[in-house]
N, CA, C and O atoms as a Maestro MAE file, in Angstrom:
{
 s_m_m2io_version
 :::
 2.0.0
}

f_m_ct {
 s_m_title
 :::
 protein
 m_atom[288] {
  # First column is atom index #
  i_m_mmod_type
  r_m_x_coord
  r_m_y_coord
  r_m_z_coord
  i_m_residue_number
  s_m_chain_name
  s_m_pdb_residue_name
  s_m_pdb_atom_name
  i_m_atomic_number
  :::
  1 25 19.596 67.543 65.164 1 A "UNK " " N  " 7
  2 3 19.909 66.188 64.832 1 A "UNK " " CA " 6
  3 2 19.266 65.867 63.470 1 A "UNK " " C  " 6
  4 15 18.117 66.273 63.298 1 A "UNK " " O  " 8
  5 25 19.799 65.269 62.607 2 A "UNK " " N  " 7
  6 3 19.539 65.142 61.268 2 A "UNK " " CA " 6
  7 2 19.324 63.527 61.311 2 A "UNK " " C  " 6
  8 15 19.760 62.688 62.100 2 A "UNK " " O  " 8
  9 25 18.601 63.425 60.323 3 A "UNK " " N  " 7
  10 3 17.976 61.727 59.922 3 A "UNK " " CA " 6
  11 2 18.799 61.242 58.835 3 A "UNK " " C  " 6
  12 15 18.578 61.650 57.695 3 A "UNK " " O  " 8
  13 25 19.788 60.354 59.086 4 A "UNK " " N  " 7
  14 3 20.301 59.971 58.002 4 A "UNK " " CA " 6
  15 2 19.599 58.560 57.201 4 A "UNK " " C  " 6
  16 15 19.964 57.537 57.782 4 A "UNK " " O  " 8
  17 25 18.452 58.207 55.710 5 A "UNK " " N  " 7
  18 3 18.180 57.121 55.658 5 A "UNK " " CA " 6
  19 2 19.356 56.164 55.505 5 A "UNK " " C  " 6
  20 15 20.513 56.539 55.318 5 A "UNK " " O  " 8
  21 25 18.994 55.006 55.592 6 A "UNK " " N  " 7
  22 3 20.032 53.971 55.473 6 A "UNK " " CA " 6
  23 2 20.395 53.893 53.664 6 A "UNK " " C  " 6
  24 15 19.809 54.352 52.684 6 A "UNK " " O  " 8
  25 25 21.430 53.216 53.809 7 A "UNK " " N  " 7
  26 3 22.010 53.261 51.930 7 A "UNK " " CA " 6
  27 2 21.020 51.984 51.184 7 A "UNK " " C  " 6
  28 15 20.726 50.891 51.669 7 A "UNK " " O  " 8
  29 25 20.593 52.638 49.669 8 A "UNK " " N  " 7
  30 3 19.729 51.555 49.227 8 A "UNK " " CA " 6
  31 2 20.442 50.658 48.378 8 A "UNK " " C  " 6
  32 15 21.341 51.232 47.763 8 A "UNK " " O  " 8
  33 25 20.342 49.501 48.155 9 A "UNK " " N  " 7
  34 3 21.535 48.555 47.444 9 A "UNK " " CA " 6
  35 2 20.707 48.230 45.834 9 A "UNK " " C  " 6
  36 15 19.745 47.473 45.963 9 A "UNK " " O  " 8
  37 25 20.854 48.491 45.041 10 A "UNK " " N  " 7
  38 3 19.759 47.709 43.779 10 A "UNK " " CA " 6
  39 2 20.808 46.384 42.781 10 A "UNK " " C  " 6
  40 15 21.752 46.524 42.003 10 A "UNK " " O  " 8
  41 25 20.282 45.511 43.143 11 A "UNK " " N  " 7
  42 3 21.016 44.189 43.237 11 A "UNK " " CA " 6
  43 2 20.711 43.764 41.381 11 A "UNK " " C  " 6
  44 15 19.581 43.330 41.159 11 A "UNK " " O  " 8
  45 25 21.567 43.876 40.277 12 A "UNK " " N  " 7
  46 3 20.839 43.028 38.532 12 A "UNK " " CA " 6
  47 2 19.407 42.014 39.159 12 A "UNK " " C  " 6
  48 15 19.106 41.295 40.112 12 A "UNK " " O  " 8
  49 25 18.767 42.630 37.702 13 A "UNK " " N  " 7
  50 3 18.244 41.425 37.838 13 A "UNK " " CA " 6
  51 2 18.786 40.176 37.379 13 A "UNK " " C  " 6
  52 15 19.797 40.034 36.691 13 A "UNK " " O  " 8
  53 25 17.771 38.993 37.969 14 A "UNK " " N  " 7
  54 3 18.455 38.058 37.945 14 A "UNK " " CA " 6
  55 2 18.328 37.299 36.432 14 A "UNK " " C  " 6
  56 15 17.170 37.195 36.027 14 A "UNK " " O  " 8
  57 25 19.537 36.686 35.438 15 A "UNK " " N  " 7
  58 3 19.254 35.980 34.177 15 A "UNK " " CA " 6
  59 2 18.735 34.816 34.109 15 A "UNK " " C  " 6
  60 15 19.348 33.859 34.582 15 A "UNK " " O  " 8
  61 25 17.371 34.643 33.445 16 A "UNK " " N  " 7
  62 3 16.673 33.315 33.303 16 A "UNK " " CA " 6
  63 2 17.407 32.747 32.090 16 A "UNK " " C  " 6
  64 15 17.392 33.440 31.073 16 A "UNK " " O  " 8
  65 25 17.978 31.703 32.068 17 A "UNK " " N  " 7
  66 3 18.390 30.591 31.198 17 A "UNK " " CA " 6
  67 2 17.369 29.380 31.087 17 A "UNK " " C  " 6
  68 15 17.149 28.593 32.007 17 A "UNK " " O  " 8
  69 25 16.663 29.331 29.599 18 A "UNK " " N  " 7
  70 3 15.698 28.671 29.148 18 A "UNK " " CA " 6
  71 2 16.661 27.240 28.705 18 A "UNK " " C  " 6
  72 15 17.815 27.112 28.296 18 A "UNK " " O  " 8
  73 25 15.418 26.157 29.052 19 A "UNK " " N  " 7
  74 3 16.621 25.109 28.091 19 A "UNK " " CA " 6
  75 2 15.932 25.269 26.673 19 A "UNK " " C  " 6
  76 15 14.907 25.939 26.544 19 A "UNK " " O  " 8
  77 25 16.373 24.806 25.916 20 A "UNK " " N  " 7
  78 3 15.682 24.402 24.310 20 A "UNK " " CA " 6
  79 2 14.816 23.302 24.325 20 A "UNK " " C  " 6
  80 15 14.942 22.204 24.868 20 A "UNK " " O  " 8
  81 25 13.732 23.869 23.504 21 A "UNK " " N  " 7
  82 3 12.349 22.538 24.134 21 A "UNK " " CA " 6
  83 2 13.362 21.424 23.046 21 A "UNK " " C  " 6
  84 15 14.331 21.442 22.286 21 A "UNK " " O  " 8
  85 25 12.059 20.279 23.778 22 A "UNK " " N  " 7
  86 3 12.128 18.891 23.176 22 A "UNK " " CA " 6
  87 2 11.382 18.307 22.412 22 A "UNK " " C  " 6
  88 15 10.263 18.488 22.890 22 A "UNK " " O  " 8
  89 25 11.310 17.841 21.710 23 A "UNK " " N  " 7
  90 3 10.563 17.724 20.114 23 A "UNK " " CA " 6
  91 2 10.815 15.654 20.371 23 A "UNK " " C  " 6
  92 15 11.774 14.934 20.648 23 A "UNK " " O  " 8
  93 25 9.494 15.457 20.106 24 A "UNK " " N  " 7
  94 3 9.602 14.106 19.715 24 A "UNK " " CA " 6
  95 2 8.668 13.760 18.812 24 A "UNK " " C  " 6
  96 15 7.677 14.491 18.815 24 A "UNK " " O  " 8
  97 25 8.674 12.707 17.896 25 A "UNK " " N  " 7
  98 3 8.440 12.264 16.882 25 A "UNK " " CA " 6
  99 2 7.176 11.203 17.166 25 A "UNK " " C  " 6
  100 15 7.433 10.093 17.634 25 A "UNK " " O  " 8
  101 25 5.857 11.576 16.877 26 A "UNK " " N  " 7
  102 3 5.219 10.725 16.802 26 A "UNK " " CA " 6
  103 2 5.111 9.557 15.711 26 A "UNK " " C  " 6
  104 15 5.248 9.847 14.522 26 A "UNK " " O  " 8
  105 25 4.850 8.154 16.137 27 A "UNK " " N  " 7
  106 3 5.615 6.834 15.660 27 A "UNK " " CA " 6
  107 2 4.222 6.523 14.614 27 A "UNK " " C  " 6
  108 15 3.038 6.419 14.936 27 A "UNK " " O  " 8
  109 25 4.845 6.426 13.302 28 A "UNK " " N  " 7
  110 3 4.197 6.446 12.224 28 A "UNK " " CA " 6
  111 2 3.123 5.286 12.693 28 A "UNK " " C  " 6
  112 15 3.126 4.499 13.640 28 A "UNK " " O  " 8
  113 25 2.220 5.524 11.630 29 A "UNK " " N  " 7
  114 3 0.303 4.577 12.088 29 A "UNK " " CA " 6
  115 2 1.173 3.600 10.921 29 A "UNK " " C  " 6
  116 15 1.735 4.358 10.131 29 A "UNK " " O  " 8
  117 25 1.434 2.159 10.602 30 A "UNK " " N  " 7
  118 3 1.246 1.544 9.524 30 A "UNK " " CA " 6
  119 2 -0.312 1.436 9.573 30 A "UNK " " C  " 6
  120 15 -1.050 1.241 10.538 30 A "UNK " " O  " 8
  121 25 -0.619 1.633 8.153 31 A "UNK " " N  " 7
  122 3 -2.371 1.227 7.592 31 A "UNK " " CA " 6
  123 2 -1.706 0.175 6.353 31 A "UNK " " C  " 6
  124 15 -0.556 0.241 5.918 31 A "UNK " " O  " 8
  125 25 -2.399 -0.455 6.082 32 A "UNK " " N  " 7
  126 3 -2.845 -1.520 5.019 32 A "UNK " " CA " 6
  127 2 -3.246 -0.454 3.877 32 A "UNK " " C  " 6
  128 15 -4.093 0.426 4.027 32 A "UNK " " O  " 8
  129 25 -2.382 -0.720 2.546 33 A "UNK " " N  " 7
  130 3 -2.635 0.178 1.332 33 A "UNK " " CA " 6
  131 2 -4.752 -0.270 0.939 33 A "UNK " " C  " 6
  132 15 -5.588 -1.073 1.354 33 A "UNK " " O  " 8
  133 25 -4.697 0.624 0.146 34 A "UNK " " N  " 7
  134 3 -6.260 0.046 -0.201 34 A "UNK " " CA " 6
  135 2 -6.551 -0.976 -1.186 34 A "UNK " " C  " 6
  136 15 -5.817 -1.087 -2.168 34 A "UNK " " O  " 8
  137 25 -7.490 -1.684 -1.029 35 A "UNK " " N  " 7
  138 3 -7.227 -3.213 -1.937 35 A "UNK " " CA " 6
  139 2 -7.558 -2.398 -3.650 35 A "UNK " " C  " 6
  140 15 -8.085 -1.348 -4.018 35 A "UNK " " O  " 8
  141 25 -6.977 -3.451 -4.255 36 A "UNK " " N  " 7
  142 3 -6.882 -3.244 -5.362 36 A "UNK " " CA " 6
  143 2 -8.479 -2.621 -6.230 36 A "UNK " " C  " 6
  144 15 -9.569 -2.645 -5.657 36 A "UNK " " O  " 8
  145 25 -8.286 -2.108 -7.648 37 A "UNK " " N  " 7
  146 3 -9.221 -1.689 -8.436 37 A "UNK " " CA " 6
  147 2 -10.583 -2.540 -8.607 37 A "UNK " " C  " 6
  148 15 -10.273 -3.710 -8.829 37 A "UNK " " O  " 8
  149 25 -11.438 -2.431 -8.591 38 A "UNK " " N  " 7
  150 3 -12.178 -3.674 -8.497 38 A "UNK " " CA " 6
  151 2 -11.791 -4.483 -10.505 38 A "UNK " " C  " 6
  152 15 -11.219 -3.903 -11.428 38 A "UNK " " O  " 8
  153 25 -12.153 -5.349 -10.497 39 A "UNK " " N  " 7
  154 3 -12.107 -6.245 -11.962 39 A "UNK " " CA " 6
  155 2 -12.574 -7.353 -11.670 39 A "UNK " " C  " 6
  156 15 -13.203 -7.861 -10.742 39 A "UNK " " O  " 8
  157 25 -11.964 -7.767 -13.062 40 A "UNK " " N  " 7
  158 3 -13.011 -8.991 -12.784 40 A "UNK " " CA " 6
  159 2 -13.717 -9.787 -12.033 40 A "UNK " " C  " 6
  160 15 -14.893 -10.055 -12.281 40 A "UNK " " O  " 8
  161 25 -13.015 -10.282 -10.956 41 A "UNK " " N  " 7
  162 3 -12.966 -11.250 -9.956 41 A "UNK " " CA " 6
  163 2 -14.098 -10.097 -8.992 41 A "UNK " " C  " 6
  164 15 -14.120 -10.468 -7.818 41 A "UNK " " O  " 8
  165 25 -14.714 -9.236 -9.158 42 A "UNK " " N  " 7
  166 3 -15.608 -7.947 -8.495 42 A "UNK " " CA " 6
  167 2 -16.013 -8.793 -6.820 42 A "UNK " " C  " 6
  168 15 -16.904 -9.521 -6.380 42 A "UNK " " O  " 8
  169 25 -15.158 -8.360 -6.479 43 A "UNK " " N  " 7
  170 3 -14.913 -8.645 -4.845 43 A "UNK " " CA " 6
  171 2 -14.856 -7.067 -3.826 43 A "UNK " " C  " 6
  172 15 -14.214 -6.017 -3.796 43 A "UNK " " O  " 8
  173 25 -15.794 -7.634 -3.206 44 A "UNK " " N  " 7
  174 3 -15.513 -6.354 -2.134 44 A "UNK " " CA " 6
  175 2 -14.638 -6.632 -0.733 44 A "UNK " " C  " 6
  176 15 -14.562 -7.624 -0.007 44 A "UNK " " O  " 8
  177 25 -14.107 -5.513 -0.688 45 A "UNK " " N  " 7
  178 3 -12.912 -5.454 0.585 45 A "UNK " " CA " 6
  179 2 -13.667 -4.615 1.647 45 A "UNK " " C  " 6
  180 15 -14.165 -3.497 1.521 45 A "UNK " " O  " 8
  181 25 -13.617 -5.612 2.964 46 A "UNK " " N  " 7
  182 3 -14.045 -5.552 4.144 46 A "UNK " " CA " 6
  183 2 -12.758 -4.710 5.201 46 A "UNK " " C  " 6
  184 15 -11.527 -4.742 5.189 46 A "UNK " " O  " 8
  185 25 -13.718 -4.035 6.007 47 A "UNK " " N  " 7
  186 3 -11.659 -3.333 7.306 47 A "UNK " " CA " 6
  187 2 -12.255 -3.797 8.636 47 A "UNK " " C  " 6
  188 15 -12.100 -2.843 9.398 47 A "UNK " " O  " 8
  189 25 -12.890 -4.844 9.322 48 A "UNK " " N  " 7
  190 3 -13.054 -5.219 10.587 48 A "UNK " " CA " 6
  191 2 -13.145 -4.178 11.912 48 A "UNK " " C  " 6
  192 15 -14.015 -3.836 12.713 48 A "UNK " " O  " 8
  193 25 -11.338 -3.803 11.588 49 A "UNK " " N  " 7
  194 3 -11.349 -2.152 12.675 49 A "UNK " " CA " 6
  195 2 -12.710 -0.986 12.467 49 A "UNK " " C  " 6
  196 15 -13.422 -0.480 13.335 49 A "UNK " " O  " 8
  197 25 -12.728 -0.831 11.143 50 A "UNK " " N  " 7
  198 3 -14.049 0.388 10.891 50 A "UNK " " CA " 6
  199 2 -15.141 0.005 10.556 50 A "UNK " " C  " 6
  200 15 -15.924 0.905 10.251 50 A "UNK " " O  " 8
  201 25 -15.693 -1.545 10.461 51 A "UNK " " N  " 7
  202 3 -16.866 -1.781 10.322 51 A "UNK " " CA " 6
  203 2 -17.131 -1.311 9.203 51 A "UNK " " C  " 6
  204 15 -18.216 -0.734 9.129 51 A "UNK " " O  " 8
  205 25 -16.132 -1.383 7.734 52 A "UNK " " N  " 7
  206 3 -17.177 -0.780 6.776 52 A "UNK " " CA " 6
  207 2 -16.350 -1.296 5.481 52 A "UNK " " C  " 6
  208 15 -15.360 -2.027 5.468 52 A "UNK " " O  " 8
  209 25 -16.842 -0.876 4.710 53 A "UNK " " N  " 7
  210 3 -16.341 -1.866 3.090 53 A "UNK " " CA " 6
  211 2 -15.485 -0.382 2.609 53 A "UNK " " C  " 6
  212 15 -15.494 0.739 3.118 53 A "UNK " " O  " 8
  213 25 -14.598 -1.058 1.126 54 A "UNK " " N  " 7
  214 3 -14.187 0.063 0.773 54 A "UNK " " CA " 6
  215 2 -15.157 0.358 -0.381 54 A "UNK " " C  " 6
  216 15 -15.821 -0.589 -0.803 54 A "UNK " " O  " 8
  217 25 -15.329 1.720 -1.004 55 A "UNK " " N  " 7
  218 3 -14.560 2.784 -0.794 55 A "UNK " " CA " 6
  219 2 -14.979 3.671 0.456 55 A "UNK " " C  " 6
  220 15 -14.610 4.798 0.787 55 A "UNK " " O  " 8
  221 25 -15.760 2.898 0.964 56 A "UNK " " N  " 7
  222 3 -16.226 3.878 1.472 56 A "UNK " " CA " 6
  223 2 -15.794 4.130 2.927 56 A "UNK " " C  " 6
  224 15 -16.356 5.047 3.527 56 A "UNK " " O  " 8
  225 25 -14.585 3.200 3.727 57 A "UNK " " N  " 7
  226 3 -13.833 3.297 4.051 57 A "UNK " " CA " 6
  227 2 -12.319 3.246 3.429 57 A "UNK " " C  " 6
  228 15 -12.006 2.133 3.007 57 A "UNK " " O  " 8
  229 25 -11.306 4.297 3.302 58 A "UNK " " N  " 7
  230 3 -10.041 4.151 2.608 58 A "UNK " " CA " 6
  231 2 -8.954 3.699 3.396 58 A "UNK " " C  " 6
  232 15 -8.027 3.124 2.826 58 A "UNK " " O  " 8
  233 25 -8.933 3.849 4.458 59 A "UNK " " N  " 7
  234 3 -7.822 3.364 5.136 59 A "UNK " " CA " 6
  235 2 -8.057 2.160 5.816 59 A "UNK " " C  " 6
  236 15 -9.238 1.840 5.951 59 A "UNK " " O  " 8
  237 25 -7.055 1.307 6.345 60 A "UNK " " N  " 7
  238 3 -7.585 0.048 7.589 60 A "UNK " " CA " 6
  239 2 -6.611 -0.126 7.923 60 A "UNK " " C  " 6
  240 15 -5.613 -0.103 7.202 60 A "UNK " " O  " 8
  241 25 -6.633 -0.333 9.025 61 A "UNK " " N  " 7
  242 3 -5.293 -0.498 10.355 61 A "UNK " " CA " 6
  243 2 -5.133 -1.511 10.364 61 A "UNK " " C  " 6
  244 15 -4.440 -1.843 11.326 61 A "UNK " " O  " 8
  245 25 -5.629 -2.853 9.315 62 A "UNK " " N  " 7
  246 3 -5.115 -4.309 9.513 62 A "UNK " " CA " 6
  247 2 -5.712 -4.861 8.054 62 A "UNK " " C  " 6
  248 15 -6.438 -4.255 7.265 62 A "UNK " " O  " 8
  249 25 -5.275 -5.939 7.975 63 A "UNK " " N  " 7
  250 3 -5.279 -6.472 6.162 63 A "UNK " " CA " 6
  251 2 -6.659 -6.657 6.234 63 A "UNK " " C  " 6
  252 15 -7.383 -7.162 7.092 63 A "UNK " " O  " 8
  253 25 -6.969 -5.903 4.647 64 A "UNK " " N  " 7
  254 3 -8.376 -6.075 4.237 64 A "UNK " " CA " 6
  255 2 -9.079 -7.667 4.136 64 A "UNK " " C  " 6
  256 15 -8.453 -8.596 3.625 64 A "UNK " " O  " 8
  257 25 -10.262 -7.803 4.617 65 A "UNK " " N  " 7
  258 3 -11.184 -9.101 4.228 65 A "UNK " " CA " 6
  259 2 -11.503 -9.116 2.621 65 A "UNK " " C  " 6
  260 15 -12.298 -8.253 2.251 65 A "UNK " " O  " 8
  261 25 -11.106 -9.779 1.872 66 A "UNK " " N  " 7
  262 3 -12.142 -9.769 0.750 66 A "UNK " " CA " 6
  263 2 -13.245 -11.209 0.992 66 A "UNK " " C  " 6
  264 15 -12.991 -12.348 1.384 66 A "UNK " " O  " 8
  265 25 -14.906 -10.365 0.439 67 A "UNK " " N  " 7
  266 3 -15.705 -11.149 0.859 67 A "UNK " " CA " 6
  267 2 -16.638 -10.882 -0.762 67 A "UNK " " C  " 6
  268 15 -16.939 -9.981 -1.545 67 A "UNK " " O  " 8
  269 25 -16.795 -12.344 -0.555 68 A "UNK " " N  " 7
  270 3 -18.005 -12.213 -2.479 68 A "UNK " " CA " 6
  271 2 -18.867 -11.398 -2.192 68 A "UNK " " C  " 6
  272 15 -19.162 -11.266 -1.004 68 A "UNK " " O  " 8
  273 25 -19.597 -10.523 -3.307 69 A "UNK " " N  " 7
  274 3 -20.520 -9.574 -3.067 69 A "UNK " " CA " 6
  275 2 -21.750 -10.200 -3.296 69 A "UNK " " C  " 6
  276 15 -21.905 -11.228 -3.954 69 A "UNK " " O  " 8
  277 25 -22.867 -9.367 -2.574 70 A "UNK " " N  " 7
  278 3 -24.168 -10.283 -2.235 70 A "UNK " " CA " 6
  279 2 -24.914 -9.555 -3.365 70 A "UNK " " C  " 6
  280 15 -24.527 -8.441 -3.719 70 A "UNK " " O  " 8
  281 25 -25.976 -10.151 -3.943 71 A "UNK " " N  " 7
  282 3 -26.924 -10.029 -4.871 71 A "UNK " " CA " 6
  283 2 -27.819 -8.463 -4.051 71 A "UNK " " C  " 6
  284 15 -28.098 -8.359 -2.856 71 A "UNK " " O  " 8
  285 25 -28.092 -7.436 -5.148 72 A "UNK " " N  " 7
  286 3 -28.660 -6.251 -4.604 72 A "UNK " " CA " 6
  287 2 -30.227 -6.480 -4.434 72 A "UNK " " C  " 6
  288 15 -30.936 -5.584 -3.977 72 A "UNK " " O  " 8
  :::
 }
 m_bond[287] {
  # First column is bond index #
  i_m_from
  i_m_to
  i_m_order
  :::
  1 1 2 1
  2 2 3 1
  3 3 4 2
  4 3 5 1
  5 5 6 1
  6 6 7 1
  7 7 8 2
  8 7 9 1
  9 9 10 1
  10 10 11 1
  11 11 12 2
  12 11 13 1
  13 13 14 1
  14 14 15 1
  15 15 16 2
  16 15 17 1
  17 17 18 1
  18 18 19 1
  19 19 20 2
  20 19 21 1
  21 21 22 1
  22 22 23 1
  23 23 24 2
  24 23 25 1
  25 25 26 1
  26 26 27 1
  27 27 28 2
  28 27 29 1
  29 29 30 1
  30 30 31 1
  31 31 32 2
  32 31 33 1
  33 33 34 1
  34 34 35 1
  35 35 36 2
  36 35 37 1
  37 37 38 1
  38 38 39 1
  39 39 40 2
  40 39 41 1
  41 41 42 1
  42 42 43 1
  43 43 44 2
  44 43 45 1
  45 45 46 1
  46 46 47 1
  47 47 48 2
  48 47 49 1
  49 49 50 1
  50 50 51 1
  51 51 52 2
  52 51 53 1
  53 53 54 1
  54 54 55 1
  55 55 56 2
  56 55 57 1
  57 57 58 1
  58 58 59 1
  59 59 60 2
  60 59 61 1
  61 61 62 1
  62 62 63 1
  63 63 64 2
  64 63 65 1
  65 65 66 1
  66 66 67 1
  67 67 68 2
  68 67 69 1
  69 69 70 1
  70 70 71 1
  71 71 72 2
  72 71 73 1
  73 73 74 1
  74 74 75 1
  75 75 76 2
  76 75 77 1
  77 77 78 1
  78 78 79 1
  79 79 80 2
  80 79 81 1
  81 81 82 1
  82 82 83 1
  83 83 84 2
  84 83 85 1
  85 85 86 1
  86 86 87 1
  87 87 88 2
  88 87 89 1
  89 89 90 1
  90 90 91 1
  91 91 92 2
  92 91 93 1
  93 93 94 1
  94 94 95 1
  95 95 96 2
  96 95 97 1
  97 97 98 1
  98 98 99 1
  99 99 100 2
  100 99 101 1
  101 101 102 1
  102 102 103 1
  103 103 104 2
  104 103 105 1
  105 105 106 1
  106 106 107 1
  107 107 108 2
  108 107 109 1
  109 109 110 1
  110 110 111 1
  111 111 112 2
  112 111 113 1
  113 113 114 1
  114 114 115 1
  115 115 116 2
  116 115 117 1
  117 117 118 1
  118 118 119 1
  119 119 120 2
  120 119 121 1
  121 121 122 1
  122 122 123 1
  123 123 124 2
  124 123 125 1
  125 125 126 1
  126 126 127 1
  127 127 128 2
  128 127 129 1
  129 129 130 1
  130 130 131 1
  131 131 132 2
  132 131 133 1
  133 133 134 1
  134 134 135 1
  135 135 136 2
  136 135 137 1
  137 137 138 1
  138 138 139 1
  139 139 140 2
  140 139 141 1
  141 141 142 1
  142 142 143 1
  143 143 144 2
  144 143 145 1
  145 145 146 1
  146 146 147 1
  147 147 148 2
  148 147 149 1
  149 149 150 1
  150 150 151 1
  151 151 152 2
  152 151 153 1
  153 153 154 1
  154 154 155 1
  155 155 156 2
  156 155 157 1
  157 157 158 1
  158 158 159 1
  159 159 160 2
  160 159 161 1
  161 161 162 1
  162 162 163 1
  163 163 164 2
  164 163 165 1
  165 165 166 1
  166 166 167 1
  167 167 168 2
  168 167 169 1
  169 169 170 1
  170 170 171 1
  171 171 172 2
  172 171 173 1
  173 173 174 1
  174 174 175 1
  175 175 176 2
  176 175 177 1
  177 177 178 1
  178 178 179 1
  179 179 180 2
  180 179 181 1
  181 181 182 1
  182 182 183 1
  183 183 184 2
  184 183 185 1
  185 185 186 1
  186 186 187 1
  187 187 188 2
  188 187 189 1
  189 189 190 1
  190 190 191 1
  191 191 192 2
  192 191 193 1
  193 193 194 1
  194 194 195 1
  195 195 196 2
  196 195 197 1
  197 197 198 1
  198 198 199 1
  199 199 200 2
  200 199 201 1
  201 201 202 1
  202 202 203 1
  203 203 204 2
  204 203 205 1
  205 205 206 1
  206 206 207 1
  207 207 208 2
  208 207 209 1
  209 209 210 1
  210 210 211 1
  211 211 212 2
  212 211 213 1
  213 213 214 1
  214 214 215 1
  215 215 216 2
  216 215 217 1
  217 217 218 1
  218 218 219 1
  219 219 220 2
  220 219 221 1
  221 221 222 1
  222 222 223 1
  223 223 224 2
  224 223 225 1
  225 225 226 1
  226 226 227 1
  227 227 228 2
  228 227 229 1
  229 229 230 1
  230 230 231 1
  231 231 232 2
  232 231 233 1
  233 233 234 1
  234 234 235 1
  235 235 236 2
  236 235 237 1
  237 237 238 1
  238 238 239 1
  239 239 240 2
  240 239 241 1
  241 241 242 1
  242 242 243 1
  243 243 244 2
  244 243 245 1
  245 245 246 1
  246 246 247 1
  247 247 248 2
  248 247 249 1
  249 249 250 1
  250 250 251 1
  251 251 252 2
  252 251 253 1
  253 253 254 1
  254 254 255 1
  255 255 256 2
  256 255 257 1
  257 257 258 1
  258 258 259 1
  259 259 260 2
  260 259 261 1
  261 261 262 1
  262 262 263 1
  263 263 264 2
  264 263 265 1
  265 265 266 1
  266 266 267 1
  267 267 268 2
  268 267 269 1
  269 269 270 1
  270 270 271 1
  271 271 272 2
  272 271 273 1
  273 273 274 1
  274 274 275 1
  275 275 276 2
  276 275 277 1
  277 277 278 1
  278 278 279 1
  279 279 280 2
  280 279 281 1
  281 281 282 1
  282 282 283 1
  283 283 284 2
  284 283 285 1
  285 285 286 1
  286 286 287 1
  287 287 288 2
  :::
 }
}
């Protein structure tokens, strides 16, 4: 009596279909340009958001303070 194994089946593999990623656009920051050159009128510009004067802050996320400058 002989052993017959059973028949083996090898089935494709199966195709993965990727979608195409999605890309979105982060929504521009408006900042407030930087206040003007200093001159005559020698005024310093205040930014509330950063707690700090310019230049030494350059950007501000809301309209600059101008405030008279104090005696050194």
């Amino acid at each position: 009596m002989y052993y017959v194994p059973p028949p083996v089946y090898v089935a494709p593999a199966p195709v993965l279909i990727q979608e195409p990623p999605v890309y979105t656009q982060q929504p521009q920051v408006q900042v407030a340009p930087a206040p003007p050159a200093p001159g005559p009128e020698n005024f310093w510009y205040y930014c509330p958001s950063a707690m700090g004067y310019y230049p030494n802050v350059s950007n501000c996320g809301e309209p600059w303070v101008k405030v008279a400058p104090r005696p050194q």
